[in-house]
N, C-alpha and C positions, 0 to 999 in steps of 0.2 A: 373470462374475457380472452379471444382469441385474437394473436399479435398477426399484423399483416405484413407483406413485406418490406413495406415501407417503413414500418415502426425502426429497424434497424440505420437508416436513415435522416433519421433525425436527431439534432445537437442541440446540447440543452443551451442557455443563454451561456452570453460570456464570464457575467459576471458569477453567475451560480457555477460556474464549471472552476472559475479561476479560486470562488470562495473553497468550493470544496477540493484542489489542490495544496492551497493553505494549510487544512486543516490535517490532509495527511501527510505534509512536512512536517508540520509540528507535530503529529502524532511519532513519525518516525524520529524527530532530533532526540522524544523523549525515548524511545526504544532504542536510539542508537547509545546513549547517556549509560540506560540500563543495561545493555548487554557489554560495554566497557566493563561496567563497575562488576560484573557478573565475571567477567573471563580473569577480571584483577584478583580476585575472593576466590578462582578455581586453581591459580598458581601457587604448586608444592603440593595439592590437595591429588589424592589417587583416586581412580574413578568412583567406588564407592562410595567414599567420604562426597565426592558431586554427586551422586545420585541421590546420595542420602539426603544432602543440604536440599537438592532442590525440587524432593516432594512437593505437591501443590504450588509450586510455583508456576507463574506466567513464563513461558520461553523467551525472551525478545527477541530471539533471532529469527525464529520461526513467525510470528508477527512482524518482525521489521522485515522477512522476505513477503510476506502474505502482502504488507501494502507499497512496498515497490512493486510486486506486479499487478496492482490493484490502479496505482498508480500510473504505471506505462500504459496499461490496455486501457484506462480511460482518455488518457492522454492522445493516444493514436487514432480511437475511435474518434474522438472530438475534429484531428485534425484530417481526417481522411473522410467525414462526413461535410467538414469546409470548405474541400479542397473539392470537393463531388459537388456540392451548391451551390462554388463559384463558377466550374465551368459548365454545370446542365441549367442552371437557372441564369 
């Protein structure tokens, strides 16, 4: 399916846009929660002993920066698609 140039353009409803900011606060409160209790658990510890600890672990900080900027570029696109349909329409 090939995108035109309009597809960039359009803002999704209010409500599905505001639902799914909800959802990556709350994603982030809990990554922000995690990476506290993460940098508390790495104090005294030398870098090894963190690397060691945190094989196979999830990063939260690197997810907590993935949906802040996942965050704002939705956030901007929404308001500069509004701001574009209040004054051309």
């Amino acid at each position: 399916h090939k995108r035109n140039w309009t597809s960039g353009l359009t803002v999704d409803k209010f409500e599905d846009h505001q639902k799914k900011n909800e959802d990556v606060v709350d994603r982030m409160l809990k990554l922000t929660e995690e990476y506290n209790e993460r940098v508390q658990e790495e104090e005294g510890k030398t870098s090894e002993q963190i690397l060691v600890d945190n094989v196979g672990k999830i990063d939260p900080k690197r997810h907590l920066e993935s949906s802040v900027s996942d965050l704002m570029s939705s956030n901007i696109i929404q308001c500069l698609g509004t701001m574009l349909d209040t004054v051309v329409f």
